[in-house]
Structures are given as C-alpha cells and as structure tokens.
C-alpha positions in Angstrom: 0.0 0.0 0.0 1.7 3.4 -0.6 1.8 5.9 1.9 -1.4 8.3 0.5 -3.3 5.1 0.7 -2.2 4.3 4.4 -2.9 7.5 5.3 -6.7 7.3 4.3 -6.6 3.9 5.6 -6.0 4.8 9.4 -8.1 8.3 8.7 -11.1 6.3 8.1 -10.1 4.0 10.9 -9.8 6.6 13.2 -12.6 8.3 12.0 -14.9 5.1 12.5 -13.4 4.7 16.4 -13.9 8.1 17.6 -17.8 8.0 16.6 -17.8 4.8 19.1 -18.0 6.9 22.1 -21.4 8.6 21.3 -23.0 5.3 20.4 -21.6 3.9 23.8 -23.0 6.3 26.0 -26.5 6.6 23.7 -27.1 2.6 24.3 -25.1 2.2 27.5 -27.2 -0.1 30.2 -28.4 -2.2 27.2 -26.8 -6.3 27.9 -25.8 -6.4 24.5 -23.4 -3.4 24.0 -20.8 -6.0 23.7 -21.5 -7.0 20.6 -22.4 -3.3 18.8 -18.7 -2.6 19.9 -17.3 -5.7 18.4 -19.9 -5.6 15.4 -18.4 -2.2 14.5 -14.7 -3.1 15.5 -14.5 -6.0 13.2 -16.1 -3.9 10.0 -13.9 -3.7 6.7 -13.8 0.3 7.1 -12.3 -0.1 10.9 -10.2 -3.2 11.5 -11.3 -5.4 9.0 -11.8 -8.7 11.1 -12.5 -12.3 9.0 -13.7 -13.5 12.8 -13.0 -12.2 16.0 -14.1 -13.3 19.8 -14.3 -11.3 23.1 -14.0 -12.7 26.5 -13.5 -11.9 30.1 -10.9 -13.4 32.3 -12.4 -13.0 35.9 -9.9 -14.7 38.2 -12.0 -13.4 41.5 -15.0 -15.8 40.1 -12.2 -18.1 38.4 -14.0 -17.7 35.3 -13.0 -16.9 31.9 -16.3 -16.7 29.6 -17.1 -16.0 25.8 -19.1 -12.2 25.5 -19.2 -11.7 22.1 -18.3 -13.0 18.5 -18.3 -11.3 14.6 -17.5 -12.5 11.5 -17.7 -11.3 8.5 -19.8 -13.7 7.0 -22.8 -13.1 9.6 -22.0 -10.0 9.6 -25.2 -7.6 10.1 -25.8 -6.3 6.3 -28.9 -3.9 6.7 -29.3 -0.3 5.2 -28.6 1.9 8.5 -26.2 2.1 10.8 -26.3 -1.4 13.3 -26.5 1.6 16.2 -29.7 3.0 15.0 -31.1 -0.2 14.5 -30.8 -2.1 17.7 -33.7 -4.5 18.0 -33.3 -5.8 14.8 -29.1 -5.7 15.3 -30.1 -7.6 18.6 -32.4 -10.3 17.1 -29.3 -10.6 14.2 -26.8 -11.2 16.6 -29.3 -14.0 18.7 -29.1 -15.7 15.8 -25.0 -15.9 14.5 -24.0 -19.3 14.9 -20.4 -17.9 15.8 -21.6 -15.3 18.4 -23.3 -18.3 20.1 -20.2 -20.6 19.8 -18.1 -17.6 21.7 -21.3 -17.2 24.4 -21.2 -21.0 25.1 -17.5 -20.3 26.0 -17.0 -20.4 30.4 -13.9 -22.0 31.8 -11.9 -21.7 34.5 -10.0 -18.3 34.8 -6.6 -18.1 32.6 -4.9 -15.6 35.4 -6.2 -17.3 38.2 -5.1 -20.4 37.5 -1.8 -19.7 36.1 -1.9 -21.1 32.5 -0.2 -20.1 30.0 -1.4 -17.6 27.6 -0.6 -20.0 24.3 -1.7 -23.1 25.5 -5.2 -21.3 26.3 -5.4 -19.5 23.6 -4.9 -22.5 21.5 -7.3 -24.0 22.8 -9.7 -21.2 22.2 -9.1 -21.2 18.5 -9.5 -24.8 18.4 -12.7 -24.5 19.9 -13.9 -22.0 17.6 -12.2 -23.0 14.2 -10.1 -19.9 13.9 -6.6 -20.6 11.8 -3.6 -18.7 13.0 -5.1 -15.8 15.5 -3.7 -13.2 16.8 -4.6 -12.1 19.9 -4.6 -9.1 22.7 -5.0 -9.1 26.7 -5.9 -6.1 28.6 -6.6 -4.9 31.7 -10.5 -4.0 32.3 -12.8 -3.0 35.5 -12.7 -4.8 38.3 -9.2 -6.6 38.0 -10.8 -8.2 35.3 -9.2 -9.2 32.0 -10.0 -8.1 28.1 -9.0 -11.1 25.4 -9.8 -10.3 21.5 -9.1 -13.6 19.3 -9.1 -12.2 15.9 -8.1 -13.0 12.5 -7.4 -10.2 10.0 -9.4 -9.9 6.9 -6.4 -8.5 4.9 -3.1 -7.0 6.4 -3.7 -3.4 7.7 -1.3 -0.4 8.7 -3.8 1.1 10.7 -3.9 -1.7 13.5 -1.2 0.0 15.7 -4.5 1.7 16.7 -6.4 -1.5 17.9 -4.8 -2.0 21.1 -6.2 1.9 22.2 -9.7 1.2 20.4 -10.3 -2.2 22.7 -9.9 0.2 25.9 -13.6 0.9 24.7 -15.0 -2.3 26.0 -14.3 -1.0 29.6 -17.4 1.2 29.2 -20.0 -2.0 28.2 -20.9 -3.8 30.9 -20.7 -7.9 31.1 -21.8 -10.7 33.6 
C-alpha cells in the first residue's frame, strides 16, 4: 500500500473509532453493547476482522467466559447504521451461529489459575475454528481481563490503533 493510501486507511479508521464513544453512552445499560462494539470493531472500514471473539478473564470468580463473537460472514448487512437499529441488530446477533459458539464459552480463569497464555489461547481457537489468531489481553474494571481472538481480513497499517480502540469495551458492561 503506498503511503497516501495508508494515510486514508487509518483516517477512516480513526474516523470510525472516535464515533464509538457517542453510540456507547447513547445505548449504554443495554446487555448487548458488547456486541455493537465488536460488530463495529471487526467492520472492513475499521479493523477489518475475518472473525473475531471477546471474552472476560475473571480470576476473583475463576472464570474466563465467551461475551461476544463477529465475522464477516454473519455479519449484520442492513441499510442503516447497526447503532440505529438495535432490535433488529439484537435479534441478528441472537441468531450468529459464531456469536453463540463464543457465548457457550465459560472455563476456568486463565490468570487465576496460572496457565499459560498459548496453550489457552490454543485451545480457544480450536474451539472456535479460527486458523492462526492473533490475539490481545488487557486490563479492564474490576481486576478483570479483556482477550480479543481475531483473524485479520487482509493485512492493515492502521492496526497500531487496535490495542487503544479495545480500551472501549471497559465502558460496556458484562456478567
């Protein structure tokens, strides 16, 4: 990609993460707001995930469990905005067979218990048929733990954003 092209890559990037944060606090309380973030995290004009999967390492509860899934095949296809149109967004999302595969997800806590990151992570993937993820840990509320499994769609210079952008799932509430 030549530099003018990265450039209006990570413009559009940036532009489609800093519109999260009025979405967020216009739907915050409902038990879904998990999966508007990742729905809009994993589109082609942000990250441009193939599939991704959110979870929660809770060692205090020793439980590490499945919140949200996206891929670009189920991906929610209507006219507007999947923010505007949350029931129907809702109902989509109740039906993605991957979204329910990540959901099903509840073992015992990764920090807690000590395991290591790979062999956990392995297994994860396994579980839900991803081929070579990447993935990111971060802190969130609570001494709780972020994990995004994700494979990339296509290689992207704007990803030195994504670790910033998934700070955003501290505002959406889970369990």
């Amino acid at each position: 990609m030549e530099k003018n092209e990265k450039n209006k890559r990570t413009h559009e990037v940036l532009l489609t993460v800093t519109a999260i944060p009025k979405y967020l606090v216009h739907l915050h309380g409902i038990d879904n707001l998990t999966e508007f973030l990742l729905h809009n995290l994993g589109q082609k004009n942000c990250f441009n995930f193939s599939k991704a999967a959110y979870f929660i390492d809770n060692p205090d509860f020793d439980c590490l469990q499945g919140v949200a899934g996206f891929t670009q095949v189920e991906s929610y296809q209507q006219k507007k905005n999947h923010w505007h149109e949350q029931e129907a967004f809702s109902a989509h999302m109740n039906e993605s067979a991957f979204n329910k595969q990540v959901k099903d997800v509840c073992r015992c806590s990764l920090k807690k218990n000590k395991q290591p990151e790979e062999s956990v992570i392995k297994e994860l993937s396994d579980r839900l048929e991803m081929s070579n993820p990447e993935y990111l840990m971060w802190p969130v509320k609570y001494e709780n733990h972020g994990i995004l499994l994700f494979e990339k769609g296509l290689p992207e210079e704007a990803d030195t954003h994504l670790h910033d952008a998934l700070h955003l799932f501290g505002f959406c509430s889970v369990m």
